[in-house]
KEMIKE-641956 format. One line per 3 residues: number of its first residue (from 1); for each residue y, x, z of C-alpha. Coordinates in steps of 0.05 Angstrom, whole numbers. Example, Ala and Ser with C-alpha at 12.3 -4.5 7.8 and 13.67 -1.06 7.14 Angstrom:
BEGIN
1> -90,246,156; -21,273,143
END
This chain:
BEGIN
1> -1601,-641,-1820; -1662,-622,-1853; -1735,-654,-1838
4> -1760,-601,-1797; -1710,-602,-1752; -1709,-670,-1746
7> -1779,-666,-1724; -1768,-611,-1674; -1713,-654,-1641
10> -1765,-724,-1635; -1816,-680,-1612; -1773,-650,-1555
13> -1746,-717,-1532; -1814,-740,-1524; -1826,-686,-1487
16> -1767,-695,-1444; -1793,-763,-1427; -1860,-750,-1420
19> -1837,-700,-1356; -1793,-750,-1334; -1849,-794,-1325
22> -1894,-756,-1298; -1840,-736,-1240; -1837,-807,-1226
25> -1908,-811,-1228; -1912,-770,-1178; -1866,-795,-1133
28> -1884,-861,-1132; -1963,-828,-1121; -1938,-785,-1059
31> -1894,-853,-1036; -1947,-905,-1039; -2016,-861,-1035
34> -1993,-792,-991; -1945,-824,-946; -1965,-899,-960
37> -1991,-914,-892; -1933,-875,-851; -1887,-907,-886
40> -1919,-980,-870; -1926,-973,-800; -1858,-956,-799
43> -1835,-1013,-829; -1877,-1056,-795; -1854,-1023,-729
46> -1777,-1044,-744; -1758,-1104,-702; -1710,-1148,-716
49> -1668,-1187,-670; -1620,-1242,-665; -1565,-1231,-618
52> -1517,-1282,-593; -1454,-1243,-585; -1410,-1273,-541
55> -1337,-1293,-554; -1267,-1272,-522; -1244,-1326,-463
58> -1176,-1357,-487; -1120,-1326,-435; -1081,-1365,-383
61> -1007,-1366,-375; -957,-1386,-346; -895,-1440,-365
64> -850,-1379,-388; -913,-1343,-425; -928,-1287,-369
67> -1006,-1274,-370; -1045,-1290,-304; -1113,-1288,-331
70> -1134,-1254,-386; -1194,-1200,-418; -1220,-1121,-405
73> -1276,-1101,-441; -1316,-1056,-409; -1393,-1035,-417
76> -1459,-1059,-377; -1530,-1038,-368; -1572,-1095,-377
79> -1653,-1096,-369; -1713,-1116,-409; -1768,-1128,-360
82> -1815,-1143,-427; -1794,-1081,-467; -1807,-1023,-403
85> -1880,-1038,-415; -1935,-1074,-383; -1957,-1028,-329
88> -1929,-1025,-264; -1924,-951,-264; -1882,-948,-329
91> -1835,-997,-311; -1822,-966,-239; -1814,-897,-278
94> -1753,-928,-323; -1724,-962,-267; -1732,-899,-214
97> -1692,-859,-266; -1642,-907,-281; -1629,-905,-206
100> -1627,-827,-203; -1577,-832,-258; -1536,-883,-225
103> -1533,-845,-149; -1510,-784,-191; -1449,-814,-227
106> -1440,-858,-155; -1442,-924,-199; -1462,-974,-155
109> -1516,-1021,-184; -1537,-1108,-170; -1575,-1110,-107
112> -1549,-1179,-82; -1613,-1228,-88; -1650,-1195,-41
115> -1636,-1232,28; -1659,-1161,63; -1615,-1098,93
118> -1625,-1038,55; -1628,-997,117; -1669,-1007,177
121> -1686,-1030,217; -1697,-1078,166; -1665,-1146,179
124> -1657,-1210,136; -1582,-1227,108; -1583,-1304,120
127> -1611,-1348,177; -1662,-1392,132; -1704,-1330,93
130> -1755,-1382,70; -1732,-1457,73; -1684,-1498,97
133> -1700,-1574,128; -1648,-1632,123; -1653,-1711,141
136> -1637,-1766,98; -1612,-1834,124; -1683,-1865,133
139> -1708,-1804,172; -1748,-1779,126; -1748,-1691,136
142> -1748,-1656,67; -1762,-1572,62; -1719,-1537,11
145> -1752,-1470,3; -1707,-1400,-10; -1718,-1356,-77
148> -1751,-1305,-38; -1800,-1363,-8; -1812,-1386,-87
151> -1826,-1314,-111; -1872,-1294,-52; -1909,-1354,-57
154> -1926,-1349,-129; -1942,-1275,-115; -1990,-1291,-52
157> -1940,-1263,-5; -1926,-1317,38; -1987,-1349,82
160> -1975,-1419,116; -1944,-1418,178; -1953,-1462,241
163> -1894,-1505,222; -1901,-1508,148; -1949,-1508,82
166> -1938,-1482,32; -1957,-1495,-43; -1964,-1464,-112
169> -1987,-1516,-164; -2007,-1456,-230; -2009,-1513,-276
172> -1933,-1533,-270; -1912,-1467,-244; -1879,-1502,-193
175> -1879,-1483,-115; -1872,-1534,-58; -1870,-1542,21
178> -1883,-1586,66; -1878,-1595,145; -1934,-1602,185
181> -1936,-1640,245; -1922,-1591,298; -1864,-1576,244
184> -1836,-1644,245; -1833,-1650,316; -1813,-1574,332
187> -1745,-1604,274; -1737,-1666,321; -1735,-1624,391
190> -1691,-1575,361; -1742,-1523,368; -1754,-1507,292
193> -1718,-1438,284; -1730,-1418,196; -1701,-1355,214
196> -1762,-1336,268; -1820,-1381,221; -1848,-1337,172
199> -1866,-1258,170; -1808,-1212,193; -1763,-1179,144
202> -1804,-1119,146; -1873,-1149,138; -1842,-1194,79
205> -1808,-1134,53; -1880,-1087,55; -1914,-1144,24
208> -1862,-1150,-35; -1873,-1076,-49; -1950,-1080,-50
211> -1941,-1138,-105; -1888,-1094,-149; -1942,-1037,-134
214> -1895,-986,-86; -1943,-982,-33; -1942,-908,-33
217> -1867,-906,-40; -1866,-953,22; -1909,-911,65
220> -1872,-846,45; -1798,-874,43; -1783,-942,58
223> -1712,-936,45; -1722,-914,-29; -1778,-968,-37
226> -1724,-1019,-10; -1676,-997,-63; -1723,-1002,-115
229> -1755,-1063,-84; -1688,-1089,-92; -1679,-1086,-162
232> -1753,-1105,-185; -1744,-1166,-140; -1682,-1189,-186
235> -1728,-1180,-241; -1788,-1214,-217; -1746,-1274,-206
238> -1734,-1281,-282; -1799,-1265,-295; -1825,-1314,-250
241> -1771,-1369,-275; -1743,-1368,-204; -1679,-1351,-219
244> -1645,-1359,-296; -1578,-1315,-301; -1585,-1259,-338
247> -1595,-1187,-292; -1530,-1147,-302; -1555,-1089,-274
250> -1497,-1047,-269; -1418,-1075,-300; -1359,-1037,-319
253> -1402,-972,-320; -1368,-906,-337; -1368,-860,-399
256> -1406,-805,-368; -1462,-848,-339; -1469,-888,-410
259> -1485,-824,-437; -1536,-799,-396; -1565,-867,-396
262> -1571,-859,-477; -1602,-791,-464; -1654,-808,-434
265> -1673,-865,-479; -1698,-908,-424; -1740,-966,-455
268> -1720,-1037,-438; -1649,-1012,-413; -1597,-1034,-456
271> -1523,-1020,-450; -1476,-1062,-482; -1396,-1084,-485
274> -1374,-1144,-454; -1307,-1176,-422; -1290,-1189,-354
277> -1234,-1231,-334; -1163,-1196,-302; -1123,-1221,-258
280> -1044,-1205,-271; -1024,-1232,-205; -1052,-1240,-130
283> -1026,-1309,-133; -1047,-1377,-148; -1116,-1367,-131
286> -1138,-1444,-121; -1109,-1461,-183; -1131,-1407,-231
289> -1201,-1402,-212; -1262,-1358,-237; -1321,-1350,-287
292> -1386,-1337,-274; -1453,-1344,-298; -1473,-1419,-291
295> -1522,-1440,-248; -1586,-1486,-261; -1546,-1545,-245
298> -1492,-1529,-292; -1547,-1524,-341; -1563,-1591,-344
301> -1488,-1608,-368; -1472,-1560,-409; -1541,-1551,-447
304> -1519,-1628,-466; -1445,-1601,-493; -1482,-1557,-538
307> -1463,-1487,-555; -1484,-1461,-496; -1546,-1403,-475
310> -1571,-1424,-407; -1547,-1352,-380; -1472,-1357,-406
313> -1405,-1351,-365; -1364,-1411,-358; -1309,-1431,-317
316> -1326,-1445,-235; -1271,-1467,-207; -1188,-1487,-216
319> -1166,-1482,-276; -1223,-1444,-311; -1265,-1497,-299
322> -1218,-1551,-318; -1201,-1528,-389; -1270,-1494,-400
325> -1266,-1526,-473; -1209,-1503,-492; -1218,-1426,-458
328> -1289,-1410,-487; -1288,-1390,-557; -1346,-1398,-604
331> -1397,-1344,-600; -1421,-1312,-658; -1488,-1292,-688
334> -1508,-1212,-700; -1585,-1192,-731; -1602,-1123,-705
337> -1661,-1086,-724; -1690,-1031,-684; -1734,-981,-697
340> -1807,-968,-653; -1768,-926,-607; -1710,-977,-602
343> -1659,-950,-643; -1607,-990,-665; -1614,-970,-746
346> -1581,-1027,-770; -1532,-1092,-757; -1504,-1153,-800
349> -1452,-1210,-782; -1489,-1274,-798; -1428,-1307,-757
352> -1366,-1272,-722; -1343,-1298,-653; -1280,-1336,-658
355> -1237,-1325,-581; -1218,-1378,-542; -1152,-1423,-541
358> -1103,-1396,-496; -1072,-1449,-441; -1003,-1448,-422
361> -997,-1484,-348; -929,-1518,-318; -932,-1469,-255
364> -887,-1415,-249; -919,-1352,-221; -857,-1326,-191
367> -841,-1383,-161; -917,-1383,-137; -910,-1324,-100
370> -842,-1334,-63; -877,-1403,-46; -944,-1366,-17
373> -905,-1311,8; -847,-1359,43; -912,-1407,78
376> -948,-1346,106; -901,-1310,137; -866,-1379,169
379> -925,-1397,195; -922,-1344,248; -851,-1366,269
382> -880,-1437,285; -881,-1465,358; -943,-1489,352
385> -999,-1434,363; -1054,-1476,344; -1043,-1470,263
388> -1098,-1470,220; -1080,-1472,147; -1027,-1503,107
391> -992,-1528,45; -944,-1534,-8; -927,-1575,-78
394> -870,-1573,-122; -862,-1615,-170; -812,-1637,-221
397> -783,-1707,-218; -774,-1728,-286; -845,-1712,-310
400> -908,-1696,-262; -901,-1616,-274; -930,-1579,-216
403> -889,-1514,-214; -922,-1491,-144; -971,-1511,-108
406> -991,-1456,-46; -1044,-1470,-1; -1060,-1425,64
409> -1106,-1381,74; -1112,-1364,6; -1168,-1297,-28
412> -1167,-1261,-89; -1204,-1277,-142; -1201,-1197,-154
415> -1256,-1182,-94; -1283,-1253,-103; -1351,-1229,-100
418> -1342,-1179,-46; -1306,-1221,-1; -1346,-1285,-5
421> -1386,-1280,55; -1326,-1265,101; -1295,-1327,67
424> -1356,-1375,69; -1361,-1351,146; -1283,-1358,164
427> -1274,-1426,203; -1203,-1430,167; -1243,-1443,101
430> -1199,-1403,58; -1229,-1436,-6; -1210,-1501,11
433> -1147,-1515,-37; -1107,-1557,18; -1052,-1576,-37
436> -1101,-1627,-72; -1158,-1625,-27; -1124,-1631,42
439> -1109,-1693,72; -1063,-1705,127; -1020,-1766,152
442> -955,-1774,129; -927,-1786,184; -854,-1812,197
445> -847,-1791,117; -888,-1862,96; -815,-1895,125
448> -782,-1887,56; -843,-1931,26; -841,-1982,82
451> -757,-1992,81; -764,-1985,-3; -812,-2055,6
454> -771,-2083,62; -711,-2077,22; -736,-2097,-48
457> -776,-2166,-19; -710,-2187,15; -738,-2174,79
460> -678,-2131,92; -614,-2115,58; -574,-2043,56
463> -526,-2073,117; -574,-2100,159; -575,-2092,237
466> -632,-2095,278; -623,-2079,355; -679,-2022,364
469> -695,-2022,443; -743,-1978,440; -810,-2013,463
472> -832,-2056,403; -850,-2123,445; -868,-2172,392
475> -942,-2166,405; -977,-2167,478; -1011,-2114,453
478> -994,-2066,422; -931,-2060,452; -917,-1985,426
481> -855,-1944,440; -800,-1908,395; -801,-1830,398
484> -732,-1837,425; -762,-1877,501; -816,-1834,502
487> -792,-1768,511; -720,-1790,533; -721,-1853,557
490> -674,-1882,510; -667,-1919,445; -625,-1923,374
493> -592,-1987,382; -560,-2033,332; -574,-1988,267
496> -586,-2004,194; -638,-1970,142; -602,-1906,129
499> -599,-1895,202; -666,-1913,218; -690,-1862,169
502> -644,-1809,188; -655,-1817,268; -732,-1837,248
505> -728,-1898,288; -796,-1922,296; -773,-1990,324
508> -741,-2013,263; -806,-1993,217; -847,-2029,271
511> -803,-2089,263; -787,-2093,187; -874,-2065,181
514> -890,-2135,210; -845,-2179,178; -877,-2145,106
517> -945,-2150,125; -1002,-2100,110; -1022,-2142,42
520> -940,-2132,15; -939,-2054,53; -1003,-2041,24
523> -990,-2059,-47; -917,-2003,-44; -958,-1958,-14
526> -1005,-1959,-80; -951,-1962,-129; -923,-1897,-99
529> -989,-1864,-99; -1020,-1865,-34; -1096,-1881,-39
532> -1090,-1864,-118; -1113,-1792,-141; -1054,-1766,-180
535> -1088,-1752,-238; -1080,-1675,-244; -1137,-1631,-277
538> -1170,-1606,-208; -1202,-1637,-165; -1167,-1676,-115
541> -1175,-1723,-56; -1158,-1800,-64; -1140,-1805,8
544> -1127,-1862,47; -1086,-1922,47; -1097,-1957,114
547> -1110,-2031,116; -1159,-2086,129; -1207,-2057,67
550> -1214,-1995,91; -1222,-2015,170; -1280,-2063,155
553> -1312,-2002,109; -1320,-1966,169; -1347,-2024,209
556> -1289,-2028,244; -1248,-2096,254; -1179,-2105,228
559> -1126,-2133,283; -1055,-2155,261; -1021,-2108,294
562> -1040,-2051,271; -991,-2060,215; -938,-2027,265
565> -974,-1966,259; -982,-1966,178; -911,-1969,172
568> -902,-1911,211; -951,-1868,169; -1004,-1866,212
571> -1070,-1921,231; -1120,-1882,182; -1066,-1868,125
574> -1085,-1804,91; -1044,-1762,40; -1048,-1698,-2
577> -988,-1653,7; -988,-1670,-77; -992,-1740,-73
580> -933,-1732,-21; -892,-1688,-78; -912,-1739,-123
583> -892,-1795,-81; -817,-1764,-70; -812,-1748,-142
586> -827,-1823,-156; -772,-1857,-107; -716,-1800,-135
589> -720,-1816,-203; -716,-1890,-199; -781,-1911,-194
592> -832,-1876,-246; -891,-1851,-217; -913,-1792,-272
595> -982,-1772,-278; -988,-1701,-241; -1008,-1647,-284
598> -1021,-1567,-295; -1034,-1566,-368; -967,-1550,-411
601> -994,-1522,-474; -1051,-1506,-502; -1042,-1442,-564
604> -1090,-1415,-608; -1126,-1350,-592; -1068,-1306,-637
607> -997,-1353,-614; -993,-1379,-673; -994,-1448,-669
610> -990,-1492,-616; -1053,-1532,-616; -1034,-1585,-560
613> -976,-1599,-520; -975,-1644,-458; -934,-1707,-456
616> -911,-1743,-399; -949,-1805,-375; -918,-1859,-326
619> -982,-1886,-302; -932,-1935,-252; -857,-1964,-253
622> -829,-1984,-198; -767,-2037,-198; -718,-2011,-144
625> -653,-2038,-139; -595,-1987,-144; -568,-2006,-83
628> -631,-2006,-41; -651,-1938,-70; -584,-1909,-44
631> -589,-1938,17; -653,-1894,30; -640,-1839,-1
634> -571,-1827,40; -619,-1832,101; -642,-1775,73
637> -584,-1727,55; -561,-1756,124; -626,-1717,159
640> -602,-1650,135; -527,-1661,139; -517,-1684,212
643> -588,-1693,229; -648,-1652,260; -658,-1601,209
646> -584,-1593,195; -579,-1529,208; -623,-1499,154
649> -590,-1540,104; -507,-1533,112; -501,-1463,82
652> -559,-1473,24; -494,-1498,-32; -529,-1553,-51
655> -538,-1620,-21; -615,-1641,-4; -648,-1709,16
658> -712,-1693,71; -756,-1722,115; -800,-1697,173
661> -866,-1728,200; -907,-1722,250; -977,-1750,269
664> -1015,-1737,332; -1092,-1715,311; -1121,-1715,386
667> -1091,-1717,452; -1114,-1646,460; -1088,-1604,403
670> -1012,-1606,370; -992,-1661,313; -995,-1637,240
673> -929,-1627,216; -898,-1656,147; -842,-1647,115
676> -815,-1674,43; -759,-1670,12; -713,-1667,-66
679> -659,-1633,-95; -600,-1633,-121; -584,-1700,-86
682> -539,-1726,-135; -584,-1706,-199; -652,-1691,-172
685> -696,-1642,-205; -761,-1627,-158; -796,-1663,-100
688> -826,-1605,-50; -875,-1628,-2; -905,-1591,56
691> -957,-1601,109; -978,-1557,165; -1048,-1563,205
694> -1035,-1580,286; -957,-1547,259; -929,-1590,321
697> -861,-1624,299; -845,-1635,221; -770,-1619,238
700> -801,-1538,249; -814,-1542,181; -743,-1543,163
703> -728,-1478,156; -788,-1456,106; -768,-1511,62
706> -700,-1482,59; -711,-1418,38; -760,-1445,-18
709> -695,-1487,-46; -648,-1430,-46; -703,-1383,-77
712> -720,-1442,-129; -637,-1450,-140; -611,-1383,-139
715> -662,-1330,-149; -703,-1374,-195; -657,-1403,-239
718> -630,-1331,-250; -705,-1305,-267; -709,-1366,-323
721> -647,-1350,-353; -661,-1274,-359; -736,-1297,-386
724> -713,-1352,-431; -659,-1301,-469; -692,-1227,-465
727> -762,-1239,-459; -808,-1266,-527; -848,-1325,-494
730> -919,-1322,-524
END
């Protein structure tokens, strides 16, 4: 290469470059000096958000791995009362055409607050609109107002009335009432009506719409200002910190309406995938329970557990609510940033959600159902017309596993929500969950406790005699009769324990009752559970072991001879149809009273390991003598051999030890019926307990435990055999 054109070839680099730089020149002029200030307020308009993203809710299951409860995600329209803009007009512009679009794809939206009919003539929902008034045990009257009373009086739309002030303190944000004098004694006199106090449902309904500024809207149609009245007033509550869930406006919205929705780019509407729960089976309601948003209670306690957004899901009820820990996962942490229009333009992980644990319970859904199935449609067949609800427990002997447990009426957890004012209302209170909640006495079925402690203090011995006459004349008074002499006339004679419990002679319990004492009956009646909560994950009632304690609680006076009527299973003895299971399961296996439980297993969130396992706990052990327990228990087998409910049980295959009770409520309505019983007799596997409200006799029972025993031994075992060899158990 020759100087020259080694010059030519430096002097066209630098060339090269010096156009290079100049381009950039330029672009970085046009960037920071031509477009400099667009370009700022758009960055300055991008918002950026932290999102709590919520995590998957571990799934319920079954002992044999079939899923009762588990997740759907679907999509809902949420609102932004802050982000529609600060004038009334603009707000009631986004929510008007949110509506529109709604009524066009029929997608029915949250209108549930608002204690107001949508039609007219207008009419409120609930008999106290504004406040309710209760007494405490000094006398003292206390107002408890509404939400719509705490919303309209911190928007000026509720004036004193003759009965009642009310008050808005600004400074605490807080809103008050109190009764006036004329108020106090209109409560006293029974005159008070909260319904009739206050402005009517249309003048508190006008007066709401003039404060979300749809006056003209309610002179021209009052039914579309009541719709949209409807929704502002769910969003006024927040606003006002009157009410703290989070407004869902519309859930498990459809494809077509999502995209309109996005069309239109509403401002402040937001739509957004979430989970609901679904239910695999109709069954098991009590036990399996719901979620919903919590409530300000709730707050307080979980707020202290940590984790938790004061507008989060958690469980309500059953067993949602008892293994909330171990269903809710972890929630995880998103960053969003939005453009000025509110465009999503971009989103980051800062921390994933992790789903929940998945529970395994001891129940058996099939068995469930044949159990709910069998008690309904028995029920009808009953003597007794005066039945009100019902229950029943299985439970296995040799560990505390509750494989059924049915109460009647039952609901769905399905139409929860749409049903809950029909179930709230029905006098049958379908909610109640009779199984753990329901108390009943036991009845002639206490006489296995009372001959167990008769036998075992040496009171008694397997070949005893005692000569039952049938009026128990120890005492002056009481001086009851046997079943036998009151509706025949006639008594058991000379009989031993097994007779006494397979005739249900109520003279020999009186007699054997008196020689133990209440002190000696009371402390048997403990050990096998009665008066003790069983210790099972939901809640549960105590009950009630009669005695002196619990007479002289009431104010009352213990007399000595009310001991006849303990031994019999009734005085004020009260039992859960579980703690009656529980109480079978612990004679038939010797003794061992097992903690009663629903929790099996606890997996994590993919089945892959099995993070907790349940094991058995004897919380009580019971020293019965071979002998004496054989003696009772053929008293038993005896009942359904040759005995009142003989006939449902000679054709089942399999041998079964039973007893029914009975115990009068009031001399005007039928007994409640009991029934327990175990099988096989000779190797006992479950205890099955039933109770029936005013059911009449507990030998009419008979026949529904029977067909639960050959479902559970034929059907059943046939089911877990197929499940435990074909089926992969998750």
């Amino acid at each position: 290469m020759n100087r020259h054109q080694f010059h030519r070839r430096v002097w066209g680099s630098v060339f090269g470059l010096a156009l290079v730089l100049l381009w950039l020149g330029s672009a970085l002029y046009d960037v920071q000096v031509v477009q400099g200030p667009s370009l700022a307020a758009r960055a300055n308009h991008k918002i950026q958000e932290t999102e709590t993203v919520e995590a998957a809710r571990g799934q319920i299951l079954d002992r044999y791995g079939r899923v009762l409860v588990s997740n759907r995600v679907v999509y809902q329209v949420t609102l932004d009362f802050d982000a529609m803009g600060k004038e009334k007009n603009d707000r009631l512009e986004v929510i008007g055409q949110l509506m529109a679009l709604a009524q066009e794809e029929g997608v029915e939206w949250t209108d549930s607050l608002l204690p107001i009919t949508q039609g007219r003539p207008f009419r409120f929902t609930t008999d106290t609109p504004y406040y309710e008034v209760s007494e405490d045990e000094d006398g003292n009257l206390t107002v408890t107002l509404s939400r719509l009373a705490k919303l309209a009086i911190k928007l000026k739309c509720l004036p004193d009335s003759e009965y009642v002030d009310y008050t808005y303190n600004a400074n605490k944000d807080k809103t008050s009432a109190v009764l006036t004098p004329a108020g106090e004694e209109a409560w006293r006199t029974k005159k008070l009506d909260p319904k009739k106090d206050g402005p009517t449902a249309t003048e508190i309904l006008a007066s709401l719409c003039e404060s979300f500024g749809l006056e003209d809207r309610w002179e021209q149609d009052p039914y579309q200002a009541r719709l949209l009245a409807g929704v502002l007033y769910e969003l006024y509550l927040r606003e006002r910190d009157v009410y703290w869930e989070t407004y869902v406006f519309a859930e498990d919205v459809n494809i077509n309406f999502i995209s309109k929705v996005k069309e239109h780019s509403l401002a402040g509407v937001v739509v957004e995938p979430t989970t609901v729960r679904v239910y695999s089976t109709e069954y098991a309601a009590h036990l399996l329970g719901r979620v919903a948003a919590m409530s300000a209670s709730e707050w307080e306690y979980y707020k202290e557990q940590g984790g938790y957004a004061m507008d989060d899901k958690v469980g309500k009820e059953g067993v949602e609510r008892a293994f909330e820990s171990e269903l809710r996962g972890k929630p995880g942490t998103r960053i969003v940033e939005r453009n000025n229009s509110g465009k999503v333009v971009n989103q980051t992980w800062k921390t994933e959600p992790e789903a929940g644990s998945n529970v395994v319970l001891t129940i058996d859904i099939v068995l469930q159902q044949a159990v709910e199935d069998i008690l309904a449609s028995s029920l009808e067949n009953l003597k007794s017309e005066e039945v009100e609800g019902a229950a029943c427990v299985i439970v296995d002997v040799h560990n505390g596993e509750i494989l059924a447990a049915a109460s009647y009426p039952t609901f769905s957890l399905a139409n929860y929500a749409q049903d809950i004012q029909i179930n709230s209302e029905n006098p049958l209170k379908p909610f109640l969950n009779r199984a753990f909640q329901g108390t009943y006495p036991p009845g002639s079925t206490f006489k296995m406790i009372t001959s167990i402690a008769a036998l075992e203090e040496g009171i008694i011995t397997p070949k005893t005699i005692i000569n039952t006459t049938g009026i128990y004349t120890y005492y002056d008074s009481p001086q009851p009769k046997c079943w036998i002499r009151r509706q025949y006339g006639g008594q058991h004679g000379r009989i031993n324990v097994t007779k006494a419990i397979e005739v249900s002679c109520n003279y020999f319990m009186y007699e054997i009752g008196r020689l133990l004492g209440i002190d000696r009956l009371g402390a048997y009646a403990a050990k096998f559970g009665l008066g003790e909560k069983t210790g099972v994950e939901l809640p549960e009632s105590k009950g009630v072991m009669a005695g002196p304690a619990f007479t002289e609680s009431l104010g009352g006076k213990w007399h000595e001879g009310a001991v006849l009527s303990v031994a019999i299973g009734q005085e004020s003895t009260q039992a859960s149809p579980l703690q009656l299971a529980n109480y079978i399961a612990t004679l038939v296996n010797g003794g061992n009273r097992y903690a009663a439980h629903l929790l099996k297993q606890v997996k994590s969130n993919d089945f892959s390991q099995i993070l907790y396992s349940y094991e058995p706990e004897i919380v009580e052990t019971i020293d019965i003598k071979p002998e004496n327990l054989e003696a009772v228990k053929a008293g038993m087998l005896s009942l359904t051999q040759s005995g009142s409910v003989a006939k449902y049980f000679r054709d089942l295959g399999i041998k079964v030890g039973a007893k029914t009770g009975s115990a009068q409520v009031s001399a005007e309505t039928e007994s409640n019926a009991v029934f327990v019983c175990f099988a096989p007799y000779d190797d006992p596997q479950i205890a099955v307990a039933i109770a029936v409200e005013h059911g009449g006799s507990g030998s009419d029972l008979g026949r529904m435990a029977a067909e639960i025993l050959e479902y559970y031994f034929s059907v059943q075992e046939n089911q877990q055999e197929i499940i435990a060899e074909n089926t992969l158990v998750r």
